[in-house]
C-alpha positions in Angstrom: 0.0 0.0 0.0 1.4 3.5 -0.4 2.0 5.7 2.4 1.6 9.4 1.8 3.9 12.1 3.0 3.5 15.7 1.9 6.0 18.8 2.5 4.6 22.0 3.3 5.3 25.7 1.9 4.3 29.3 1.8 1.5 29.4 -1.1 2.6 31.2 -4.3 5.9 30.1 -4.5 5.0 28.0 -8.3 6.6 30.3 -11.3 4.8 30.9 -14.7 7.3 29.5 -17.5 5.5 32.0 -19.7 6.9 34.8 -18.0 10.3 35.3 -18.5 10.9 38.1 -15.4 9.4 34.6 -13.5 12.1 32.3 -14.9 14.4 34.9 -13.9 14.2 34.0 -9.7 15.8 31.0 -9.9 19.4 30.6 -9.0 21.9 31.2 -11.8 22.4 27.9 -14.4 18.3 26.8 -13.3 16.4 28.8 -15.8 18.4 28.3 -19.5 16.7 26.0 -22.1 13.5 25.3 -19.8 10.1 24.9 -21.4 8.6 27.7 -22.4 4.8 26.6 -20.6 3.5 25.6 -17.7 4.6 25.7 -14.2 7.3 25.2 -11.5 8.0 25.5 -8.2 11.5 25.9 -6.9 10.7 26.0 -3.3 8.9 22.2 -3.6 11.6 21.3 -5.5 14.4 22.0 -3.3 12.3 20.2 -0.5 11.3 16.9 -2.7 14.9 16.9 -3.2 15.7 16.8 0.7 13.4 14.4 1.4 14.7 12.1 -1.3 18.6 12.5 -0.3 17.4 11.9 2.8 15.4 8.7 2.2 19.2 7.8 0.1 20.8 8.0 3.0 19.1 6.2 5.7 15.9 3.9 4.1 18.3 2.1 1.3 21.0 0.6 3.6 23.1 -0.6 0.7 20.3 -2.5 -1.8 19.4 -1.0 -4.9 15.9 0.5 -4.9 14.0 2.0 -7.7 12.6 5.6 -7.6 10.4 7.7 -9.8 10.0 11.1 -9.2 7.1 12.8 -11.1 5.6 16.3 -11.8 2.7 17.1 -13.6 4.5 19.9 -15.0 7.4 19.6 -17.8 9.4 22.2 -16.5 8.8 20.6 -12.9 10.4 17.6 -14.2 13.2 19.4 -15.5 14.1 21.5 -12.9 14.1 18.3 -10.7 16.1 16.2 -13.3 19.0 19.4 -13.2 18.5 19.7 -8.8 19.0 15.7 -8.8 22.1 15.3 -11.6 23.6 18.2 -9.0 23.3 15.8 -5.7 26.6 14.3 -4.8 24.3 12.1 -2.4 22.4 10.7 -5.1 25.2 10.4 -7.2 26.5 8.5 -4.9 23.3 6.3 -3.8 22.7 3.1 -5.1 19.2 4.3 -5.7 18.1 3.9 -9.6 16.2 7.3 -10.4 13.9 8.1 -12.9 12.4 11.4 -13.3 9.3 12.2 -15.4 6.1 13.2 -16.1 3.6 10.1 -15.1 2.7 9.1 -18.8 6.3 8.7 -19.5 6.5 6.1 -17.0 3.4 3.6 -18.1 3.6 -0.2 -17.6 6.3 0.7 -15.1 6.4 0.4 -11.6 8.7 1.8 -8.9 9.8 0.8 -5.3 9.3 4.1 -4.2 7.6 7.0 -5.7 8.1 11.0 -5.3 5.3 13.1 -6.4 5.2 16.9 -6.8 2.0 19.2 -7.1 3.8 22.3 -8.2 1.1 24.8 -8.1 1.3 27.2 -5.1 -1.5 30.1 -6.2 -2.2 32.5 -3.6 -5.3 33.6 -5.7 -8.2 31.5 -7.8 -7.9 28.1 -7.4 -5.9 26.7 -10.0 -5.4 23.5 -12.2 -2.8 20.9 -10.7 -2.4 19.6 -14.5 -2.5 19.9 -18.3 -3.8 16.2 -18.6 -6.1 14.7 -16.1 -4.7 11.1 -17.6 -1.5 11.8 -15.4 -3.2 11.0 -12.4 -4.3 7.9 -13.1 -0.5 7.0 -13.9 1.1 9.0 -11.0 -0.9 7.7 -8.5 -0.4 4.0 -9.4 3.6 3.7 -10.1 4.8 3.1 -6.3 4.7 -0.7 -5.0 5.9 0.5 -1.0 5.6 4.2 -0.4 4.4 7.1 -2.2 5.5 10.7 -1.2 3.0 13.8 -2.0 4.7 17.1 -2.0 1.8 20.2 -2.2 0.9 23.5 -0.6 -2.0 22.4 1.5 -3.8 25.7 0.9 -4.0 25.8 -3.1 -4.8 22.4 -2.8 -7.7 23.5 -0.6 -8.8 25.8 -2.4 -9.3 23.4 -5.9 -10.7 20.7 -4.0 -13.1 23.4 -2.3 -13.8 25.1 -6.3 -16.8 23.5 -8.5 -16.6 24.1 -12.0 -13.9 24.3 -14.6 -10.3 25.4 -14.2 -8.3 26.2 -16.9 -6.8 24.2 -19.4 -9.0 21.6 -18.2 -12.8 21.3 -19.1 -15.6 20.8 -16.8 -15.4 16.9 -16.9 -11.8 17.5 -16.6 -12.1 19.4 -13.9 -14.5 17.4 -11.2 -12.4 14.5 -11.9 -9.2 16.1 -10.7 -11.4 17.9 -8.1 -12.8 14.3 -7.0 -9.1 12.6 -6.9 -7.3 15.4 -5.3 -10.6 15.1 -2.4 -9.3 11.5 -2.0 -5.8 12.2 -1.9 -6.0 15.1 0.6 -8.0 12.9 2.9 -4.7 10.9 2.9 -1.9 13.3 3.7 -0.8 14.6 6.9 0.0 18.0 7.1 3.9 18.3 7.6 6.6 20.5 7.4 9.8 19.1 5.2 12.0 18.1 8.0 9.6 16.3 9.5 8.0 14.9 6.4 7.1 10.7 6.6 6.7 7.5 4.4 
């Protein structure tokens, strides 16, 4: 069965790949040759990756375990992908990686599995994806434990919205709505140093 964790942040910290001054926040060597759509979220980012050097360090104890990491978001993925190949402790780590969005990973499944929300609106409530399809797929990649990283209060404030969000459509929408209901109902609230399997 999985067993959620989540790591919590300040909400508006996601970035708008469409706008360049955005981009411009992250660190220096972070923003060339990302997508030019779509969201990401350094702040989740930097804590998915704590929690995963962590888990590295202490949960593997030598065997080889098999990780995916996900975001809904391409330039999620690729900003993880760049924070990950930078980790001397995962270099190191016999842990075998993968990083991508869910529907690159089908017919696979992973020991572990990482999962990043991205979105971290302090206005409207907001879309968590471009495709609801990558739900589906995220959710059902991990064989042992299943990490949830998310800003509890956008996440709130979808599950709380009725109606469409943008890009998705009304179907869309109240099945995202109706899967992010189940998963909140799932994840204790915790800050990323203290964050569980």
């Amino acid at each position: 069965a999985c067993r959620p964790g989540s790591g919590r942040q300040k909400s508006g910290n996601e970035l708008d790949l469409c706008a360049p001054r955005q981009v411009d926040r992250l660190p220096a060597g972070l923003c060339h040759g990302l997508p030019t759509r779509g969201f990401l979220n350094y702040a989740e980012a930097q804590s998915l990756l704590a929690r995963l050097e962590t888990f590295a360090r202490t949960d593997v104890n030598g065997h080889v375990c098999n990780i995916a990491v996900m975001g809904l978001f391409e330039g999620q993925v690729e900003l993880l992908r760049r924070l990950i190949a930078q980790s001397e402790i995962l270099r190191s780590s016999r842990c075998a990686i993968q990083v991508a969005l869910p529907s690159r990973l089908q017919r696979r499944e992973f020991d572990i599995a990482f999962l990043t929300l991205t979105r971290s609106h302090p206005g409207a409530a907001t879309a968590f994806c471009e495709d609801v399809r990558e739900w589906t797929l995220a959710l059902t990649r991990a064989r042992s434990r299943f990490f949830v990283f998310a800003d509890p209060d956008t996440l709130a404030k979808r599950i709380n919205h009725q109606g469409a969000v943008h890009p998705l459509d009304a179907a869309a929408s109240e099945q995202e709505r109706s899967i992010l209901s189940r998963l909140a109902a799932l994840l204790p609230v915790q800050s990323p140093a203290n964050a569980k399997s």
